[in-house]
PDB file with SEQRES, HELIX, SHEET and CRYST1 records, atoms N, CA, C and O in Angstrom:
SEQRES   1 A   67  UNK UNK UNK UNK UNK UNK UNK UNK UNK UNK UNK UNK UNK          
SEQRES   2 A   67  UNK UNK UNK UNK UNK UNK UNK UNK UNK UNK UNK UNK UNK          
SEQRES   3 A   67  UNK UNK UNK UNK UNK UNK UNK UNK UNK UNK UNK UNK UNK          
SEQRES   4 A   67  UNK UNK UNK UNK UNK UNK UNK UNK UNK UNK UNK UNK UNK          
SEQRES   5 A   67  UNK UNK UNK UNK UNK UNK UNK UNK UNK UNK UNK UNK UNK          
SEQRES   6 A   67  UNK UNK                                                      
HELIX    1 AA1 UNK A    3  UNK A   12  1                                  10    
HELIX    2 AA2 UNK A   19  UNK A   21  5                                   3    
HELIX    3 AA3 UNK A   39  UNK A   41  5                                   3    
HELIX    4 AA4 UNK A   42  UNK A   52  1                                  11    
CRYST1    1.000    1.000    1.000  90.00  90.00  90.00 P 1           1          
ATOM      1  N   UNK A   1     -58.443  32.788  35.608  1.00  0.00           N  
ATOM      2  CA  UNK A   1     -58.398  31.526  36.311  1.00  0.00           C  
ATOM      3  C   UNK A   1     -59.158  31.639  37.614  1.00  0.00           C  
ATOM      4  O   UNK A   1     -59.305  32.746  38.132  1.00  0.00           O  
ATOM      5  N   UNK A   2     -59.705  30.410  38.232  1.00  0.00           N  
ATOM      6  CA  UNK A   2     -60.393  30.588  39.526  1.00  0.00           C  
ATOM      7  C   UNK A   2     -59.553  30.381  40.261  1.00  0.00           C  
ATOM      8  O   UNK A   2     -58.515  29.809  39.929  1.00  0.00           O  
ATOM      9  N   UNK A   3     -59.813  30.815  41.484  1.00  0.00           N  
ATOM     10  CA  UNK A   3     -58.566  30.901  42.736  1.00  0.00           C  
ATOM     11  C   UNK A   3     -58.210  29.263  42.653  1.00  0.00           C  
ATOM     12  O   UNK A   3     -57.274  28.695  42.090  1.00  0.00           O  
ATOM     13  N   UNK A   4     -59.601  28.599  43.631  1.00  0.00           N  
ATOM     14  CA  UNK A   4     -59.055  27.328  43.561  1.00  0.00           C  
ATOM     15  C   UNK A   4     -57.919  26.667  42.453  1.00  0.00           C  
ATOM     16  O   UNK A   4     -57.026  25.940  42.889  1.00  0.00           O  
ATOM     17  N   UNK A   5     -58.044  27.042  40.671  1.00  0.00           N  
ATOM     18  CA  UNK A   5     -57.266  26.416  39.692  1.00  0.00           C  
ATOM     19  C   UNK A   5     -55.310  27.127  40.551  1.00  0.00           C  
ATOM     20  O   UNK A   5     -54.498  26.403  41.128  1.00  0.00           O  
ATOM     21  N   UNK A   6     -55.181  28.519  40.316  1.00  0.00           N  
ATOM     22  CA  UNK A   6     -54.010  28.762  40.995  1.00  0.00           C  
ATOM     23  C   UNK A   6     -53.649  28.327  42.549  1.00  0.00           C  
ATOM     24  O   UNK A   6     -52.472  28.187  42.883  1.00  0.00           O  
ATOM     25  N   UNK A   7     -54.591  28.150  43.352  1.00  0.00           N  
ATOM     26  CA  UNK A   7     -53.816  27.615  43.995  1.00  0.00           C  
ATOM     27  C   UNK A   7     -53.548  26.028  43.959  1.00  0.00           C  
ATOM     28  O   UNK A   7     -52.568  25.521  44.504  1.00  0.00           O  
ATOM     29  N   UNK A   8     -54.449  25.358  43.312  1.00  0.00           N  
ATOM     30  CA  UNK A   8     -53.759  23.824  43.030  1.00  0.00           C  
ATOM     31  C   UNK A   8     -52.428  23.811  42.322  1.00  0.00           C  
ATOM     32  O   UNK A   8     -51.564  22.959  42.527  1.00  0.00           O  
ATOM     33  N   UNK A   9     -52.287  25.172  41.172  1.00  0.00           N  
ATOM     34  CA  UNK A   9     -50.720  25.051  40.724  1.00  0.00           C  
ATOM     35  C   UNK A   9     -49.685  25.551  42.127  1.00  0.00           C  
ATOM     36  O   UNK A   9     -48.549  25.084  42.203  1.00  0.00           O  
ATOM     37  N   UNK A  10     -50.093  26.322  42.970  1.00  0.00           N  
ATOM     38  CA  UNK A  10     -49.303  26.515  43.581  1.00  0.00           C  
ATOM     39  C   UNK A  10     -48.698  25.533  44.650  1.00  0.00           C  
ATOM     40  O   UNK A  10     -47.543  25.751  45.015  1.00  0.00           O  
ATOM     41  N   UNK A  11     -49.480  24.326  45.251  1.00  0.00           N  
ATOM     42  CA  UNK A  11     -49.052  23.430  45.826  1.00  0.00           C  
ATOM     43  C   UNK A  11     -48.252  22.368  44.692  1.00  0.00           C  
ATOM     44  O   UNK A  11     -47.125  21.889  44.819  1.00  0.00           O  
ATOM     45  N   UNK A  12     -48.904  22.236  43.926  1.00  0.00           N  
ATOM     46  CA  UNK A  12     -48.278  21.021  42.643  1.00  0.00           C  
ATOM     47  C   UNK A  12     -46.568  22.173  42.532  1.00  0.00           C  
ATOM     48  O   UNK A  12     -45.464  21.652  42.376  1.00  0.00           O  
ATOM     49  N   UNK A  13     -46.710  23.222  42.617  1.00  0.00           N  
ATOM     50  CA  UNK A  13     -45.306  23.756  42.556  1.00  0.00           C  
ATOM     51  C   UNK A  13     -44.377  23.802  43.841  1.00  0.00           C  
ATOM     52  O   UNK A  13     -43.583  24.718  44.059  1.00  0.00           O  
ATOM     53  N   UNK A  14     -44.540  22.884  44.528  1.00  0.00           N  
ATOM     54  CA  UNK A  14     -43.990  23.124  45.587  1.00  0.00           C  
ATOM     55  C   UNK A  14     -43.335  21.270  45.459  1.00  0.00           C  
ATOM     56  O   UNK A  14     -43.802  20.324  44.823  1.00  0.00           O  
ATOM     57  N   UNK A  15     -41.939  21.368  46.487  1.00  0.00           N  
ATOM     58  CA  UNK A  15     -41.236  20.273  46.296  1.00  0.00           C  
ATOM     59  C   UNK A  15     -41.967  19.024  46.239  1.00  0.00           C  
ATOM     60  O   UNK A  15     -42.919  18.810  46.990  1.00  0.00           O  
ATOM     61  N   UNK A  16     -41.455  17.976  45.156  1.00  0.00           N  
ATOM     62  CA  UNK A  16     -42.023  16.886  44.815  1.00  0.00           C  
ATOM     63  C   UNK A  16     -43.552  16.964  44.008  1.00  0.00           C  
ATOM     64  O   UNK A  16     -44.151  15.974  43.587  1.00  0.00           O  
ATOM     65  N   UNK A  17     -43.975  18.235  43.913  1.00  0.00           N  
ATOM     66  CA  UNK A  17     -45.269  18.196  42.749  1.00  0.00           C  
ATOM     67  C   UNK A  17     -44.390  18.266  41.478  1.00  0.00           C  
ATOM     68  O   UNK A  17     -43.188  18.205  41.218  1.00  0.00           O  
ATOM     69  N   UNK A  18     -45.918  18.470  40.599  1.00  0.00           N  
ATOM     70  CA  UNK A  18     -45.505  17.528  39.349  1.00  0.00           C  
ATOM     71  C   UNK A  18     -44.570  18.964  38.518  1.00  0.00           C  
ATOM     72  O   UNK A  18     -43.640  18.927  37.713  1.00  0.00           O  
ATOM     73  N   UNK A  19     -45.488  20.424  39.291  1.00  0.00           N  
ATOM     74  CA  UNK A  19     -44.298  21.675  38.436  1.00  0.00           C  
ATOM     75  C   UNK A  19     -42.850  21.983  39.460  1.00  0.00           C  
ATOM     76  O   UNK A  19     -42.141  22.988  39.397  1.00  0.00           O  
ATOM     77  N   UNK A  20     -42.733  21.195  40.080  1.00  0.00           N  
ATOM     78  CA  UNK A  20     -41.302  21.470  40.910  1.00  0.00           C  
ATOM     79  C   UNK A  20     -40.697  22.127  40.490  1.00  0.00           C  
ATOM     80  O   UNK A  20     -40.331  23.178  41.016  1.00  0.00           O  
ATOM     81  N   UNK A  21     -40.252  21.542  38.908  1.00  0.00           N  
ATOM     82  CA  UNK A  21     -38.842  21.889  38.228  1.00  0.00           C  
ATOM     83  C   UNK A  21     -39.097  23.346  37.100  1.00  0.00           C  
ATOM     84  O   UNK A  21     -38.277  24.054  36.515  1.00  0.00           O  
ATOM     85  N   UNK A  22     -40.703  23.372  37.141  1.00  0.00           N  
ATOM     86  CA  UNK A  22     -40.394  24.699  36.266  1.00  0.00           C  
ATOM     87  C   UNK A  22     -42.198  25.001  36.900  1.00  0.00           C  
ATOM     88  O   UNK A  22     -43.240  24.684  36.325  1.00  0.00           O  
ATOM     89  N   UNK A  23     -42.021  25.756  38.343  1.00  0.00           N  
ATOM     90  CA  UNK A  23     -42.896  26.297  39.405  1.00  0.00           C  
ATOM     91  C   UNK A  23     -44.080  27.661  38.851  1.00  0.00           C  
ATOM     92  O   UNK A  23     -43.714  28.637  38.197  1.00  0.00           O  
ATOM     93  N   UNK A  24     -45.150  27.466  39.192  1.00  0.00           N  
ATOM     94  CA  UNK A  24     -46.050  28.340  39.137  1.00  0.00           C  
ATOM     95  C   UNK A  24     -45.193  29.989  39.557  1.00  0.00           C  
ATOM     96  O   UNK A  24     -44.689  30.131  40.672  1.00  0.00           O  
ATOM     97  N   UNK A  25     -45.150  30.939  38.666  1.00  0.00           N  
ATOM     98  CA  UNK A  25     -44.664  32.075  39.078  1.00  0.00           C  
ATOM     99  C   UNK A  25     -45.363  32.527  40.832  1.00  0.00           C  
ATOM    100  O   UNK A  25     -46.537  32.639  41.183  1.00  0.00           O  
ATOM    101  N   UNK A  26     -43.742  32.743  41.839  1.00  0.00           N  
ATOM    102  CA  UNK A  26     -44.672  33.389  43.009  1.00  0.00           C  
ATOM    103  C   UNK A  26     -44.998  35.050  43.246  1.00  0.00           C  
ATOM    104  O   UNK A  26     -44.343  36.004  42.827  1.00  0.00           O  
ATOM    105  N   UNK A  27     -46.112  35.056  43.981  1.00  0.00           N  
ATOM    106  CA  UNK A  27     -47.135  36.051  44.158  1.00  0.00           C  
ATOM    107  C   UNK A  27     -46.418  37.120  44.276  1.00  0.00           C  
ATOM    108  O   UNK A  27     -45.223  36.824  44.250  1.00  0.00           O  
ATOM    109  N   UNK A  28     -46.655  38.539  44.426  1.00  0.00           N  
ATOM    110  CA  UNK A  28     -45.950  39.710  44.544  1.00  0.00           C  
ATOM    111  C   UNK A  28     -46.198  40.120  46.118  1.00  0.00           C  
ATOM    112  O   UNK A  28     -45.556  40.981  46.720  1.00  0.00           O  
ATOM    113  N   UNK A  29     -47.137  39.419  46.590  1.00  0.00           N  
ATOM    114  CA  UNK A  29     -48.067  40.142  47.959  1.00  0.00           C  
ATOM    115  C   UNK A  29     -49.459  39.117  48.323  1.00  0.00           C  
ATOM    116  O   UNK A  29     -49.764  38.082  47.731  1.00  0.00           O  
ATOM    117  N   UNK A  30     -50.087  39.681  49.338  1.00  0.00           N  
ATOM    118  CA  UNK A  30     -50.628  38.549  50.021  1.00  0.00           C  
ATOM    119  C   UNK A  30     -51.607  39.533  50.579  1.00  0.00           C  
ATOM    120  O   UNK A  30     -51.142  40.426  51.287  1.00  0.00           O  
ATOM    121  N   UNK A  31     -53.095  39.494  50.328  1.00  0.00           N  
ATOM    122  CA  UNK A  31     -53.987  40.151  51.101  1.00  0.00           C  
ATOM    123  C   UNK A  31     -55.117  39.379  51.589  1.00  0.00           C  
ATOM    124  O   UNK A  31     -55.850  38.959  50.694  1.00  0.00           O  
ATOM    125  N   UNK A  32     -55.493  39.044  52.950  1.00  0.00           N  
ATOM    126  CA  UNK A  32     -56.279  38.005  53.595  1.00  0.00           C  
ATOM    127  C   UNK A  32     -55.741  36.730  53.366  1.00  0.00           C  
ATOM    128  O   UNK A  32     -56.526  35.796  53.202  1.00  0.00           O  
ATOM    129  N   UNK A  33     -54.587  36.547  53.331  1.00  0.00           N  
ATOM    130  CA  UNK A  33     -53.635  35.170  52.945  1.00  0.00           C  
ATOM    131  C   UNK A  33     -54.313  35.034  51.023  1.00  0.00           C  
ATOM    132  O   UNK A  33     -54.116  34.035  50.330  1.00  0.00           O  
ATOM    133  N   UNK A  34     -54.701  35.667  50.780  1.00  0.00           N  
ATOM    134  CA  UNK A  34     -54.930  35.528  48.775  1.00  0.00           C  
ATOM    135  C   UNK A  34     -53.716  36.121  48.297  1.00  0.00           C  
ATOM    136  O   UNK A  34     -53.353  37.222  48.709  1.00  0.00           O  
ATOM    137  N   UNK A  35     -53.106  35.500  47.504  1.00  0.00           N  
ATOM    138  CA  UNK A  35     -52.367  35.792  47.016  1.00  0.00           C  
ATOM    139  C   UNK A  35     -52.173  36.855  45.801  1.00  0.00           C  
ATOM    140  O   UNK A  35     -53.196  36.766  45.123  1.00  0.00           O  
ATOM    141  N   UNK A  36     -51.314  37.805  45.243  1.00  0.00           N  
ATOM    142  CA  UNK A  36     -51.947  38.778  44.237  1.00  0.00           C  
ATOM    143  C   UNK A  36     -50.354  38.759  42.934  1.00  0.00           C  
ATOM    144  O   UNK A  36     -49.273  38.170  42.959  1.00  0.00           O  
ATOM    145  N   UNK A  37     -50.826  39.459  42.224  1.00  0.00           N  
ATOM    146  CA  UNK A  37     -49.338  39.350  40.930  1.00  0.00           C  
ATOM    147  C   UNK A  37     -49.564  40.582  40.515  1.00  0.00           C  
ATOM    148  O   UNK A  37     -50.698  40.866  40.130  1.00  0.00           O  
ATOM    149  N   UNK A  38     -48.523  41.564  40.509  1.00  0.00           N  
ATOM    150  CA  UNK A  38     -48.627  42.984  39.680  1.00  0.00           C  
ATOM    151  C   UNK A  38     -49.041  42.355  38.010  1.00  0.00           C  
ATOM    152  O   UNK A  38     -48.741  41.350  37.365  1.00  0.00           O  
ATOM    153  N   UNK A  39     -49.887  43.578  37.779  1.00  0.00           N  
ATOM    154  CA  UNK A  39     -50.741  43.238  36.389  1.00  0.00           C  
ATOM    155  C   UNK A  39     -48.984  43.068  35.239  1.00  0.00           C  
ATOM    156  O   UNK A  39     -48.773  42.260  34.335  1.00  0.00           O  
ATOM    157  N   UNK A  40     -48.173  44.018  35.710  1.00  0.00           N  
ATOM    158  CA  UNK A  40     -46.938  43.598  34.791  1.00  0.00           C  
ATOM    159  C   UNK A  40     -46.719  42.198  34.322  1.00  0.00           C  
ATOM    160  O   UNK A  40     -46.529  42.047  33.115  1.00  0.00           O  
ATOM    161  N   UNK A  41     -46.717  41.332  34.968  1.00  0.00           N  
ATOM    162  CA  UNK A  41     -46.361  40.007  35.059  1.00  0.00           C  
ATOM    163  C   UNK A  41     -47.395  39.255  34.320  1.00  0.00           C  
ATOM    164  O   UNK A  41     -47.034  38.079  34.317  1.00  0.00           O  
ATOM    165  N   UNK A  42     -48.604  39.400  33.641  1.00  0.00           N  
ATOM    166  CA  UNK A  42     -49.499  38.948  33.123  1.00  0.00           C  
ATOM    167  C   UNK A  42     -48.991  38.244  32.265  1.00  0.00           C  
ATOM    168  O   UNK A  42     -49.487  37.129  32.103  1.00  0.00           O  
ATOM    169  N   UNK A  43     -47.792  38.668  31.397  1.00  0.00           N  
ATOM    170  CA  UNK A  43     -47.245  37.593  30.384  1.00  0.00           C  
ATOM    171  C   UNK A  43     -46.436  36.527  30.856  1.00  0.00           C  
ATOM    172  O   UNK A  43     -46.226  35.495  30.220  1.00  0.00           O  
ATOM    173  N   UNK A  44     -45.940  36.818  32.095  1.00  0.00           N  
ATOM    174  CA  UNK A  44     -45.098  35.881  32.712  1.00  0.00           C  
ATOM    175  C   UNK A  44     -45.687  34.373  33.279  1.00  0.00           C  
ATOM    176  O   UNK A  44     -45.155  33.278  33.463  1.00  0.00           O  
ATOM    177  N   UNK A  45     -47.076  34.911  33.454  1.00  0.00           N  
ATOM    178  CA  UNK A  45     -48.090  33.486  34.100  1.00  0.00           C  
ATOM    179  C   UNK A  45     -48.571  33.110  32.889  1.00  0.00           C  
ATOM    180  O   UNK A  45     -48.889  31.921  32.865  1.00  0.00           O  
ATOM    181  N   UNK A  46     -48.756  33.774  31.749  1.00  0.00           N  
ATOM    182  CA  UNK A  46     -49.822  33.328  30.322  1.00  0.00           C  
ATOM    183  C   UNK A  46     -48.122  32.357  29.688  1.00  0.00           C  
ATOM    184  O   UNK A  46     -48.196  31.204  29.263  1.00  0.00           O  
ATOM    185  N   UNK A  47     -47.192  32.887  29.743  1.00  0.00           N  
ATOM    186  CA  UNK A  47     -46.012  31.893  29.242  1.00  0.00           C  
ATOM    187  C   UNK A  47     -45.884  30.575  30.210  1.00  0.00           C  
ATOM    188  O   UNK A  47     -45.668  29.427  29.822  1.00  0.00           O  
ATOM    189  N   UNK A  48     -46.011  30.877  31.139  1.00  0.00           N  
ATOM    190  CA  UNK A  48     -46.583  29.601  32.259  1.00  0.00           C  
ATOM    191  C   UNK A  48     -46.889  28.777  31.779  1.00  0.00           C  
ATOM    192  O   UNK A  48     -46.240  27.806  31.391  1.00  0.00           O  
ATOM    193  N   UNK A  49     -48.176  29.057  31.698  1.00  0.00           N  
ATOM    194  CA  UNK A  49     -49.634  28.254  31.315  1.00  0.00           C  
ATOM    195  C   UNK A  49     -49.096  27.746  30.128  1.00  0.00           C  
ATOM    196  O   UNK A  49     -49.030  26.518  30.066  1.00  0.00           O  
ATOM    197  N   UNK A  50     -48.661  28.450  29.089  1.00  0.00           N  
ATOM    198  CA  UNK A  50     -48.407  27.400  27.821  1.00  0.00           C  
ATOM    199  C   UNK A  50     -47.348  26.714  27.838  1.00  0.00           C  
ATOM    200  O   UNK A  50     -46.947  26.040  26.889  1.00  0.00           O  
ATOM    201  N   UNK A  51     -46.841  26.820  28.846  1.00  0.00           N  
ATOM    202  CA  UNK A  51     -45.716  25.654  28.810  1.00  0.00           C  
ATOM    203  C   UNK A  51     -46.295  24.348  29.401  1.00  0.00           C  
ATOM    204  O   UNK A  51     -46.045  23.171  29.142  1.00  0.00           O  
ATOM    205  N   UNK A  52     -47.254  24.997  30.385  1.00  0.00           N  
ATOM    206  CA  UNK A  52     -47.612  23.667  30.759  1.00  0.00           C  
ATOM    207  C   UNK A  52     -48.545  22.923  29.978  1.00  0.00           C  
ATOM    208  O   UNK A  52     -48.680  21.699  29.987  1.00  0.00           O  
ATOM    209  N   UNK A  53     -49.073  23.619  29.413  1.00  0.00           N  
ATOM    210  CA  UNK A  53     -50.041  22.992  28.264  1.00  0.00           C  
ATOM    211  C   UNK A  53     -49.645  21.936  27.064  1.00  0.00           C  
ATOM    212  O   UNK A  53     -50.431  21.201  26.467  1.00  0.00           O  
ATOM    213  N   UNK A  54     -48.284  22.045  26.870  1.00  0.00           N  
ATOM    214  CA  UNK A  54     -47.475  21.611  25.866  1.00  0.00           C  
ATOM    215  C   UNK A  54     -46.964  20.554  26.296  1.00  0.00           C  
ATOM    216  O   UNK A  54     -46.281  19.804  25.599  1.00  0.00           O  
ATOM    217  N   UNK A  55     -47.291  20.337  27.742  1.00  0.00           N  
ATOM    218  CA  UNK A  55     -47.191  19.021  28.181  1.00  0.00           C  
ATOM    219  C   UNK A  55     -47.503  17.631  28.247  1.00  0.00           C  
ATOM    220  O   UNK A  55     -48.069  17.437  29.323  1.00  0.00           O  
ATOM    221  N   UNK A  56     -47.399  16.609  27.615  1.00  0.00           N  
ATOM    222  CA  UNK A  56     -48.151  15.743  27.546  1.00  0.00           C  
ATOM    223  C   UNK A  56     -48.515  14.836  28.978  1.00  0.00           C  
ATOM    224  O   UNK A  56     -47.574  14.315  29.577  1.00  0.00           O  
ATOM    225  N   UNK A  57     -49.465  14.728  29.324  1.00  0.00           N  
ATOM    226  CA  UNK A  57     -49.790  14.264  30.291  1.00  0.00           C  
ATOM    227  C   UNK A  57     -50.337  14.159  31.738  1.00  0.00           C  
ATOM    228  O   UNK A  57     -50.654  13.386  32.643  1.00  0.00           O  
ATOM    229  N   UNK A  58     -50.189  16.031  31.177  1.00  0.00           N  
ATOM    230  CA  UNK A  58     -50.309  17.403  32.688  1.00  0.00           C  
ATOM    231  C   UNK A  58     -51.458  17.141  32.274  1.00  0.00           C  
ATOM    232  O   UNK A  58     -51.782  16.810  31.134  1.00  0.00           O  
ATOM    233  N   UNK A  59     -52.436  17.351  33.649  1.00  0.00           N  
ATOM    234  CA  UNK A  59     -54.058  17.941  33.580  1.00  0.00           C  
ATOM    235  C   UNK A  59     -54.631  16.733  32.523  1.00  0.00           C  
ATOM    236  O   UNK A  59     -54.114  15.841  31.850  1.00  0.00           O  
ATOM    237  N   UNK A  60     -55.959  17.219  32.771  1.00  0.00           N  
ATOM    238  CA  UNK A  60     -57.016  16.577  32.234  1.00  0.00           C  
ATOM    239  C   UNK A  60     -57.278  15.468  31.996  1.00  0.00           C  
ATOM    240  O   UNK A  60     -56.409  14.611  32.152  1.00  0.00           O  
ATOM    241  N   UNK A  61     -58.634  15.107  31.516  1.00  0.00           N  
ATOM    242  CA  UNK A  61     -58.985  13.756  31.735  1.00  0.00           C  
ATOM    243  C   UNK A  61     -57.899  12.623  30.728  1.00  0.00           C  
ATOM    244  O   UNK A  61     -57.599  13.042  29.610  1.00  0.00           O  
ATOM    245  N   UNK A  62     -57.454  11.493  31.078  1.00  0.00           N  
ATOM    246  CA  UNK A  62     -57.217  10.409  30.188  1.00  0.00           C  
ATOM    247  C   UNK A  62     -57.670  10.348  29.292  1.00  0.00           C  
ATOM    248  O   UNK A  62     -58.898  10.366  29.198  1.00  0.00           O  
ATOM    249  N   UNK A  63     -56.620  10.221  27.938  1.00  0.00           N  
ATOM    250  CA  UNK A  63     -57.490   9.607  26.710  1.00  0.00           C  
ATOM    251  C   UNK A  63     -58.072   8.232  26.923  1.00  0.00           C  
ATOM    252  O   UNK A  63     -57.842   7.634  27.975  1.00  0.00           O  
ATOM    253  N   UNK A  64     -58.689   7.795  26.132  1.00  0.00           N  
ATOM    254  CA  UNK A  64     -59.423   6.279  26.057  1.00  0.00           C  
ATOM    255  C   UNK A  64     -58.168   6.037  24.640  1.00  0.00           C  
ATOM    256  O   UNK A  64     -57.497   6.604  23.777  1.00  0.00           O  
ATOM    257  N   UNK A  65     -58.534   4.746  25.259  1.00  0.00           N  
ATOM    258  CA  UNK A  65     -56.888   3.746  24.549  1.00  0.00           C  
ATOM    259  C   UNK A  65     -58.227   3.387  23.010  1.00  0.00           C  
ATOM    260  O   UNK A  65     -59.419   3.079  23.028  1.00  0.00           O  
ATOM    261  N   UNK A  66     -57.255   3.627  21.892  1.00  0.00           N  
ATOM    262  CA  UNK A  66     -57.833   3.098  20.500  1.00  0.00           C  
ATOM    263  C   UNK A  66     -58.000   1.723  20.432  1.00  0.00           C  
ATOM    264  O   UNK A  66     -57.180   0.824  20.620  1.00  0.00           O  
ATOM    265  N   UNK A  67     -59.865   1.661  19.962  1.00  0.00           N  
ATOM    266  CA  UNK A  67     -59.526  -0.234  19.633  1.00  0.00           C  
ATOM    267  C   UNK A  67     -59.282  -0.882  18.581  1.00  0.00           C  
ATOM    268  O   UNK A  67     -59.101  -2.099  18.633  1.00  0.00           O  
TER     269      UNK A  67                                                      
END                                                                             
């Protein structure tokens, strides 16, 4: 992922964004204010991601309405 993509989940995970209720996993540590995740946890952000994916309505562009 590019920084910018994690850190847009990380504000959207913060009170009143849209992952409030089930939050971007937080960082382990912090170097130059970047945030970092022990490589352990790799499944813990990839189970993330597909939850949010399974979402209808998260991310990406609008469908176009059928005519």
């Amino acid at each position: 992922m590019k920084p910018s993509t994690v850190k847009q989940y990380q504000v959207d995970s913060k009170p009143g964004g849209r992952f409030e209720k089930d939050p971007f996993p937080e960082p382990d540590g912090r170097v130059n204010r970047g945030p970092w995740w022990r490589v352990e946890r790799e499944q813990e952000i990839r189970e993330w991601f597909a939850r949010i994916q399974d979402r209808s309505g998260v991310g990406g562009r609008p469908r176009k309405n059928p005519t």
